[in-house]
Each structure stands twice: as structure tokens, then as C-alpha cells.
C-alpha positions as CSV (number, residue, x, y, z in Angstrom):
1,X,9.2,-70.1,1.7
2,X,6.1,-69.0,3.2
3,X,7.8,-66.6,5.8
4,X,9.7,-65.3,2.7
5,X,6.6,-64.3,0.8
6,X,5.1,-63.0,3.8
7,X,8.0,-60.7,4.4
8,X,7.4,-59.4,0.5
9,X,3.6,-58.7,0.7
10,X,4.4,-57.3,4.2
11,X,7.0,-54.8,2.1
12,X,4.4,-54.5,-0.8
13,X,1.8,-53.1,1.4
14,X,4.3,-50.9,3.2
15,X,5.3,-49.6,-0.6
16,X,1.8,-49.0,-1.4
17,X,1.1,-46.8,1.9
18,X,4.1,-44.9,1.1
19,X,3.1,-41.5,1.1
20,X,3.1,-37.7,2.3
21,X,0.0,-36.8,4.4
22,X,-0.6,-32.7,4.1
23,X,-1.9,-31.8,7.8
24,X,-3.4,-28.4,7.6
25,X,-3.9,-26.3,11.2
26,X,-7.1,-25.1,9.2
27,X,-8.2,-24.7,5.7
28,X,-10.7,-21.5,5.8
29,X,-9.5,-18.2,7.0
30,X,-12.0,-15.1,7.9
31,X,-10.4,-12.0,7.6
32,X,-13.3,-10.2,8.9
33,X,-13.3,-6.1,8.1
34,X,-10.5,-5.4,5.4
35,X,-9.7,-2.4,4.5
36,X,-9.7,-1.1,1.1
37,X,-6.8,-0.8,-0.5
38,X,-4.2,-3.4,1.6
39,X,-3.3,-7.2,0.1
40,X,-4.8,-9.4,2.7
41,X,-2.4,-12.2,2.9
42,X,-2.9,-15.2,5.5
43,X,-0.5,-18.6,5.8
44,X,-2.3,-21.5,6.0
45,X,0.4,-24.0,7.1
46,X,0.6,-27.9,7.3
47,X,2.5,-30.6,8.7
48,X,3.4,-33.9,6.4
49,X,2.0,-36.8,8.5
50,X,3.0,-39.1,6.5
51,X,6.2,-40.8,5.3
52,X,7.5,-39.8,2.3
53,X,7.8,-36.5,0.9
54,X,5.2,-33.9,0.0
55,X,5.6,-31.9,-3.4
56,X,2.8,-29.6,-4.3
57,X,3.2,-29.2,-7.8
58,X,0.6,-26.3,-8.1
59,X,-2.0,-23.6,-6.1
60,X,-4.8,-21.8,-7.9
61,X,-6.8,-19.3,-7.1
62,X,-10.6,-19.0,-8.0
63,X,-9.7,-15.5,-8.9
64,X,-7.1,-13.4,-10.9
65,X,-7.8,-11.0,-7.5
66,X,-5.9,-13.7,-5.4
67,X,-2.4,-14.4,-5.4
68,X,-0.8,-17.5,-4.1
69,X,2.3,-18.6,-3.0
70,X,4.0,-21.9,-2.1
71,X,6.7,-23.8,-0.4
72,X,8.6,-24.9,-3.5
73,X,10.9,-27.4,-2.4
74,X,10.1,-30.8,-1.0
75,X,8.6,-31.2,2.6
76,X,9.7,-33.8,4.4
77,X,7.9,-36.2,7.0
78,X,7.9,-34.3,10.3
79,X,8.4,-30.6,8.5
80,X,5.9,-27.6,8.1
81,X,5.3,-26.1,4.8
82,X,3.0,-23.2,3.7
83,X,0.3,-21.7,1.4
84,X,-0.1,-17.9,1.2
85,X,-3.3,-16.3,0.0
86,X,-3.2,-13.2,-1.1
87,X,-6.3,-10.8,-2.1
88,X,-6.1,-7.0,-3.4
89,X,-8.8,-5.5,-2.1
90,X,-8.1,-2.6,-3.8
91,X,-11.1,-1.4,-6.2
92,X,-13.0,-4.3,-4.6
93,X,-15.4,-3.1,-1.8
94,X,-18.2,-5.9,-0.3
95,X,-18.4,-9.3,0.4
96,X,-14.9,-11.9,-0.8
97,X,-15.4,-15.4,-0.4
98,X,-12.4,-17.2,-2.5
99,X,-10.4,-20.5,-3.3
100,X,-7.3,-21.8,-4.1
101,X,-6.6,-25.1,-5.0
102,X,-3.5,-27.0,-3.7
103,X,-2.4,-30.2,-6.5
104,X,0.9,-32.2,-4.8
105,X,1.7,-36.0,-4.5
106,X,0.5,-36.1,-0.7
107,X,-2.8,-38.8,-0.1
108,X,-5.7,-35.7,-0.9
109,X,-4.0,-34.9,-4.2
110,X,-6.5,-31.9,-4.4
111,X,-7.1,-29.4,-1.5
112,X,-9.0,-26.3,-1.5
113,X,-8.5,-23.9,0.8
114,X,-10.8,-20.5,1.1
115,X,-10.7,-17.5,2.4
116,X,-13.3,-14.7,3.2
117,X,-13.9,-11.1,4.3
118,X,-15.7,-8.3,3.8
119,X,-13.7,-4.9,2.3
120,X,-14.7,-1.5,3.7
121,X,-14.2,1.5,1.9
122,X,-11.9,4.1,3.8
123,X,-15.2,5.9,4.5
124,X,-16.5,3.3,5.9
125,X,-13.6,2.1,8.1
126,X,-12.4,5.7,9.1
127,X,-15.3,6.1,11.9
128,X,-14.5,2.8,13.4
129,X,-11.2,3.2,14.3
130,X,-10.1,4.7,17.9
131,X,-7.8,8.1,17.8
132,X,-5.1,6.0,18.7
133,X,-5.4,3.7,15.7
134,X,-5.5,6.5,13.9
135,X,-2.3,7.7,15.1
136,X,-0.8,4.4,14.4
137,X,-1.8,4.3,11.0
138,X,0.7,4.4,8.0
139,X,0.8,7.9,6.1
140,X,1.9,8.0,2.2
141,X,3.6,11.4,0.9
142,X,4.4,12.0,-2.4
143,X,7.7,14.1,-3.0
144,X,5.7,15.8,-6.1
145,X,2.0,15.5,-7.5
146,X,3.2,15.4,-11.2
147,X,5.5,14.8,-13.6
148,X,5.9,15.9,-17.4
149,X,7.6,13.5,-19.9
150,X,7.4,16.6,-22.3
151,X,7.5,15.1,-25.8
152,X,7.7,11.6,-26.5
153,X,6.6,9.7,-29.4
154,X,3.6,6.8,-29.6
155,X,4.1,3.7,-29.0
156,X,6.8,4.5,-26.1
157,X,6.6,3.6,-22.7
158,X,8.3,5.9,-20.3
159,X,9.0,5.6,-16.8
160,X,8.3,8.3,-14.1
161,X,9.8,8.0,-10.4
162,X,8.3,8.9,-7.6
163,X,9.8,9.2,-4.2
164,X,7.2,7.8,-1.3
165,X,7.3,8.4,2.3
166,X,5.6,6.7,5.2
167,X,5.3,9.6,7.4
168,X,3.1,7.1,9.8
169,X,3.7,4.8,12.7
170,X,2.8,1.0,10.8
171,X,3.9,-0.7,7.4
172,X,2.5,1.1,4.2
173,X,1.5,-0.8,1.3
174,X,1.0,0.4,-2.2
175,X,-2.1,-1.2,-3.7
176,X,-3.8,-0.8,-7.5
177,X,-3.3,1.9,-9.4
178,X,-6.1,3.5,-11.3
179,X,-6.7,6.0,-14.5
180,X,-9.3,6.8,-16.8
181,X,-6.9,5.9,-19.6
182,X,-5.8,2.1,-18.3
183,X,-2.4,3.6,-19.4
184,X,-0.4,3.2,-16.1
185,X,1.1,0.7,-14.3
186,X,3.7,-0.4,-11.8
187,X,7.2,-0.8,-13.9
188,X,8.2,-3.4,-10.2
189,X,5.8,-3.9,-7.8
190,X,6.0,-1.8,-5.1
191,X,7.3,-3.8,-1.6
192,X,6.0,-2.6,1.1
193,X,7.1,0.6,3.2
194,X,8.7,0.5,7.0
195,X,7.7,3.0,8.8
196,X,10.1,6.7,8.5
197,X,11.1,5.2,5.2
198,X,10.6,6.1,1.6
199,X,10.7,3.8,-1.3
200,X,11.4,5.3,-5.1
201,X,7.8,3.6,-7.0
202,X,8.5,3.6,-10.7
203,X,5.5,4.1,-12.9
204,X,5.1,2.8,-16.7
205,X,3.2,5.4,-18.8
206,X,1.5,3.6,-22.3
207,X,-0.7,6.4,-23.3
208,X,-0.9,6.3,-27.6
209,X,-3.5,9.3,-27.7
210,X,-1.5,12.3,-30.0
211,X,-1.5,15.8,-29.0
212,X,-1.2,17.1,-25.5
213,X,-2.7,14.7,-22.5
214,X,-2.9,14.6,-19.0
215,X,-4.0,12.2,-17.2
216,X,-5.3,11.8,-13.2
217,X,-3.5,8.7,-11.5
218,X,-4.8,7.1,-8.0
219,X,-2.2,5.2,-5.8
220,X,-4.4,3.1,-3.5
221,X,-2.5,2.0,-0.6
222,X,-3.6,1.3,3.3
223,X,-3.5,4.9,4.3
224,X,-6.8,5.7,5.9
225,X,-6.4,9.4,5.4
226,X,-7.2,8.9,1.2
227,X,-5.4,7.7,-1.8
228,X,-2.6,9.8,-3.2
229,X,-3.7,11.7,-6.8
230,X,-0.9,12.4,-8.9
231,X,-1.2,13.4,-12.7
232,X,0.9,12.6,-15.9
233,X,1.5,14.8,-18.3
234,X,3.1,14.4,-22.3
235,X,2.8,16.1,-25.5
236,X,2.8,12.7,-28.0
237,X,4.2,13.0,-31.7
238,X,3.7,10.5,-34.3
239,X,7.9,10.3,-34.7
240,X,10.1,11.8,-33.1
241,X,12.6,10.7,-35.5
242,X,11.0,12.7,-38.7
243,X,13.0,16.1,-37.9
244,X,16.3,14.3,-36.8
245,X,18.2,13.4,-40.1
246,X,22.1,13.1,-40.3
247,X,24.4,12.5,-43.4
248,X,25.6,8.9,-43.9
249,X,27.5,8.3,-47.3
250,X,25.9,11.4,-48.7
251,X,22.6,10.4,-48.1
252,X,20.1,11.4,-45.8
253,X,18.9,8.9,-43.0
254,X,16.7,9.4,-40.1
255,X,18.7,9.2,-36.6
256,X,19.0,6.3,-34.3
């Protein structure tokens, strides 16, 4: 009887010990100089330790400036999984020191990892680099500087395509966009460009204002050499449909 119940507390304890152990190879990351305009990403990996399963149920970020990502599916004793930081440095020059916060079923149910850096402008990073970085640097070209949508009516949202080229020697990536209008964004976002490739980049254009507009973009990306300027243009109506009538049983109805 007694080596009975000592066999059950002995499988009680084990239950109670039951669990996935997350292992990280480090959980702060210095990126050091970063410049402006790239998505700083870093891995942090782990290892479960322990002896049941690991299943992160959630990472977030301090910031809506970092992005993380996950392994989704269960890891199990033995196996690696990941955490991916992401931070847009684009429009963000200084000092970055940020968290993201790792919620799973392993024995530290909350783990915060951090990363840090410091984002140079292009100025600023430009004179650093040797003529051969320079020459190993992605280049972005633009098959055109502008595009028209001619008329279009309020409220749309039309899409312009742009064809870009990395002219350069390393993987291009397209960060932030920027207007004075906060009317343009990234329909898909951009993935990022092998070198002697070109990628089509569609861009969403919100603008409500009526009458004739134009309005100055900037593509950020991790070209050295500058961002790429483009400009949108669009004569905006009220209704496009107020001129476009046909008959339907004898009465007059606007077309759609």
C-alpha cells in the first residue's frame, strides 16, 4: 500500500513539473548604427528545455513602430522556435530602445525581450561608408516620377503602379511612405527587392480635396543615394455619375 501511494505522489509531482522551459540564446539585441529608412529585423531564438510543449499564445511590442513575429505552431521538447523584431526606422532618426513581450504556457509565462539602436539619417551614414560599400549598396529607380488619375470622384481610392528597379549590388527595401496630405499608402506591402530585379509597388491614393491636386510622395527605402520623389496628380469631382444618365422604363436614372 505504501509503495503504491508512493508511486502516485512520485507521478503527482512529475505532473506538476510538467512543463515547457523557453531557453533564449539572448534576450536583448543592439543593432548599433541603423540606417534610416530599412526594417531592422533580428531573431531571437530559443530552445524548449523542458518537457512538454511550448505555445506562445502572444508577442507585443512597446511600440506600434515594431513589428513582431512568431513561431505559431507548438515547439516541442528538444526544438528551436523564434521571435522576430521588427522596427521601421523610417521617419525615426535618434536613439530606439524597445520591447516586446512573449505570453506562452512555458515556466516564465511572460518574457520581454528588447532591442536597441541608434538610426542615422542618410546624411549622416553616407560619409561613413567606404567606396566599396557604396558600390555595394542597393539603388531604387522609378520607371516614371508621376502619374495622373485624371478625373475621379471623392470618396474613391485609386491605385497607381509603379515599376521599381534595384539597379544596385544588395537587397532593396521599400520603407514609409510620406505626403503632406497623409493620403497615400501601400495597397500590399512592398517585399523586398533582389538585386537586378524590379518589383510593380501599387500605391492607394485617398485624397477628398475637390478641384485640381497634386501631391509630392517620398518612397523611403535603404538606398543611401536619397529617397525616390514621385508626385500624384487628379482633378476630383463631387460625382462623377451626375452627367451619365441612361433611359430605364422611360425614366431617367443615373449610371452604374
Amino acid at each position: 500500500m505504501k509503495k503504491l501511494l508512493t508511486i502516485c505522489l512520485l507521478a503527482l509531482a512529475g505532473a506538476a513539473h510538467a512543463q515547457g522551459v523557453m531557453q533564449f540564446s539572448t534576450d536583448n539585441h543592439d543593432f548599433g548604427n541603423v540606417p534610416e529608412g530599412t526594417m531592422a529585423t533580428y531573431e531571437f531564438k530559443f530552445k524548449n528545455t523542458g518537457n512538454q510543449p511550448v505555445v506562445i499564445a502572444n508577442v507585443q511590442a512597446s511600440c506600434g513602430c515594431t513589428t513582431p513575429d512568431w513561431t505559431k505552431t507548438p515547439v516541442l521538447p528538444g526544438k528551436m522556435g523564434v521571435i522576430k523584431a521588427m522596427y521601421s526606422s523610417a521617419g525615426r532618426p535618434g536613439v530606439f530602445n524597445k520591447t516586446v513581450t512573449v505570453t506562452s504556457n512555458a515556466t516564465e509565462a511572460s518574457k520581454v525581450l528588447s532591442i536597441k539602436g541608434t538610426v542615422l539619417t542618410k546624411d549622416q551614414i553616407k560619409p561613413t561608408l567606404t567606396p566599396a560599400q557604396l558600390a555595394a549598396s542597393p539603388h531604387l529607380v522609378l520607371d516614371r516620377s508621376a502619374h495622373d488619375f485624371g478625373k475621379m470622384e471623392a470618396g474613391q481610392q485609386p491605385t497607381a503602379r509603379f515599376t521599381v528597379k534595384n539597379t544596385g549590388k544588395t537587397e532593396l527595401v521599400l520603407g514609409a511612405l510620406s505626403s503632406g496630405c497623409y493620403c497615400v499608402g501601400y495597397k500590399n506591402n512592398p517585399a523586398p527587392i533582389a538585386p537586378g530585379q524590379s518589383e510593380v509597388v501599387e500605391l492607394l491614393y485617398s485624397q477628398r480635396q475637390l478641384g485640381q491636386v497634386s501631391d509630392a510622395v517620398t518612397i523611403s527605402s535603404n538606398d543611401v543615394s536619397g529617397d525616390a520623389k514621385i508626385t500624384l496628380k487628379a482633378n476630383i469631382v463631387r460625382d462623377l455619375s451626375g452627367n451619365s444618365m441612361v433611359k430605364e422604363s422611360g425614366t431617367a436614372v443615373p449610371f452604374k
